[in-house]
Structure formats: structure tokens, C-alpha cells
N, C-alpha and C positions, 0 to 999 in steps of 0.2 A: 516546406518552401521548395519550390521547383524555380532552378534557372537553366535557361537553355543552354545547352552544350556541357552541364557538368552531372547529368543525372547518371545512373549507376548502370553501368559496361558491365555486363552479371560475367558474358567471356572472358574479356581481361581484367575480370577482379579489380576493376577501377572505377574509378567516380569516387558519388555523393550519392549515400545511399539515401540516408536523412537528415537535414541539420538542427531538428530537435530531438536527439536523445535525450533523456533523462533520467540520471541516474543516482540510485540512493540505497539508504542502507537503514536497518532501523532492529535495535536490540530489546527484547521485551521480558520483563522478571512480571511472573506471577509466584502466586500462592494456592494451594489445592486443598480442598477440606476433603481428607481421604474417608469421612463419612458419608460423605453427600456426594462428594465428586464434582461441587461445584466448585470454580475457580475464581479469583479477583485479580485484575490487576495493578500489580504496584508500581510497575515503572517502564517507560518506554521510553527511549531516544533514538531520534532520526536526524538523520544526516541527508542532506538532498542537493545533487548538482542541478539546479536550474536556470545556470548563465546569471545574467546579470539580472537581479530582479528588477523589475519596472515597479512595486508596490510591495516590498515584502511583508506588510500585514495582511494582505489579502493574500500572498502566495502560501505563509505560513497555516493561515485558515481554509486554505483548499486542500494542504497536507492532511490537516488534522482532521479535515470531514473525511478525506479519500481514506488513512488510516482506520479512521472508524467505519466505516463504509464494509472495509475490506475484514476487519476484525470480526464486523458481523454475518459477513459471508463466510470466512475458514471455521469459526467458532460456535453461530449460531442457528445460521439457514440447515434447513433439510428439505433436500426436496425431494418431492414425494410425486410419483408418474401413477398412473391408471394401466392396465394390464396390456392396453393399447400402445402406452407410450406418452399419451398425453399429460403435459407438465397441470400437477392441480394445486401446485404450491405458487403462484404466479405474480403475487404481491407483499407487500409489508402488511396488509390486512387476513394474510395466510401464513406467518411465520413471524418470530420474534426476532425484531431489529435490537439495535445496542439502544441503550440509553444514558442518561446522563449516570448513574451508578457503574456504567462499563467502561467510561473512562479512567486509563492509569491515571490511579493519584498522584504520579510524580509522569511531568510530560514533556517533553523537552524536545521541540524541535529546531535544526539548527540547517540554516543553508549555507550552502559550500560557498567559499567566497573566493573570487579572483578565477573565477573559471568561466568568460566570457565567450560568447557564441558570436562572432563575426558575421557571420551572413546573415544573423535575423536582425527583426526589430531592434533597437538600441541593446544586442546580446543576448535578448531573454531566451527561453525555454519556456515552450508546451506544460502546462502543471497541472491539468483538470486531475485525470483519473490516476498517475502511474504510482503514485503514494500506495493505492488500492492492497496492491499486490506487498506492499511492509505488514498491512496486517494478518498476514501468514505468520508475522514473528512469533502472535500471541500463542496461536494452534501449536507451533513448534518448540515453544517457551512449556504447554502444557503436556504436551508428549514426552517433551525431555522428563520432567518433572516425574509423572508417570509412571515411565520408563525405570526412571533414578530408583525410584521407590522399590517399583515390581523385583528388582534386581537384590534387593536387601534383603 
């Protein structure tokens, strides 16, 4: 949202940088078969500020596609470059997306309430992609785990 005369003075550290931030938070429990090395997860909860929803069943199901989205990006994608440089892993038909089995079985997500955005549309907040980057939890969920182990 851009309004005249309040955009962002980068000199005197003043303005309006953006008025859809949004922000969230999201905690994920897996489990490790330290045979295989493969992981499931068991439980994820998100928490999301995104002002005042206009539709929270659709905002909720844009979290949980962008969570997934994202889970499949830290967890699953490899990409893979030619000696050139050129990216050859370029699609879902060139790497293994999540699927319905790579959903946490316990999933909970929850939008922050009372934290209204004045200058937009009736308070809302931007929701497509910024979920994305929660499903780094997973990755981090399995590292710790990992980690815990290699330590014993």
C-alpha cells in the first residue's frame, strides 16, 4: 500500500516502510527412524499476525498450503545445477513434492487476533507466500533431533 507523503525517509529513518507485514511463528515435533533416516511429522502449530482476517477459512488454507509448500522446499527439494550452472531440477516433475502422508498429523493453525492493520482494506494483511518460510520448522525440528542423538 503506498500513500503519498508517508512512504519510507531511509535518511531520517522515518516513514512507512510497509503496511503489510506479516508475521508468524510455527513449532514442529517430528520423529526419525534412525534406520532409514527417514522422518514423519507429528505435530505442527502456527501462529500468524495477519490483521484482521477478511475470510479466515481461506486465510487459514493459504497458511497451510504455504507451510506445505515451504516444508517441501527445506526438506525435500534438491537442486541439482549442470557444470555450467544451469538449474536441471526446474519443476515438481523433477523433484519430490510433499504429499498428503507429509502432512503433520496433528496441525493447528491459529491467527493472532486483535492485531488490526489500519491503513489497509478493512485491517487485513498480505497472506499468499509468508507461511512458506514456517516450514523451515520441519528442517530444524529434524536437525535438532539428529543432532540430540549424534550427541548420545
Amino acid at each position: 500500500l503506498f500513500r503519498s507523503g508517508n512512504e519510507m525517509d531511509w535518511e531520517k529513518k522515518q516513514g512507512h516502510m510497509s503496511e503489510y507485514f506479516v508475521y508468524g511463528v510455527a513449532c514442529s515435533e517430528v520423529e526419525i527412524d534412525c534406520l532409514t533416516g527417514d522422518h514423519k511429522n507429528l505435530r505442527t502449530d502456527i501462529v500468524m499476525d495477519i490483521g484482521c482476517s477478511i475470510n479466515p477459512g481461506v486465510d487459514i488454507g493459504q497458511i497451510e498450503g504455504a507451510f506445505m509448500q515451504g516444508l517441501g522446499l527445506f526438506t525435500m527439494e534438491e537442486l541439482k545445477f549442470s557444470p555450467s550452472g544451469v538449474l536441471y531440477t526446474r519443476g515438481p516433475g523433477q523433484y519430490k513434492i510433499p504429499s498428503i502422508c507429509d502432512v503433520p498429523e496433528q496441525f493447528r493453525v491459529f491467527l493472532l487476533m486483535s492485531s488490526p492493520n489500519p491503513p489497509a482494506i478493512y485491517s487485513s494483511k498480505g497472506i499468499g507466500e509468508p507461511a512458506l518460510f514456517l516450514g523451515s520448522s520441519v528442517y530444524f525440528a529434524i536437525k535438532d533431533a539428529v543432532d540430540r542423538k549424534s550427541t548420545r
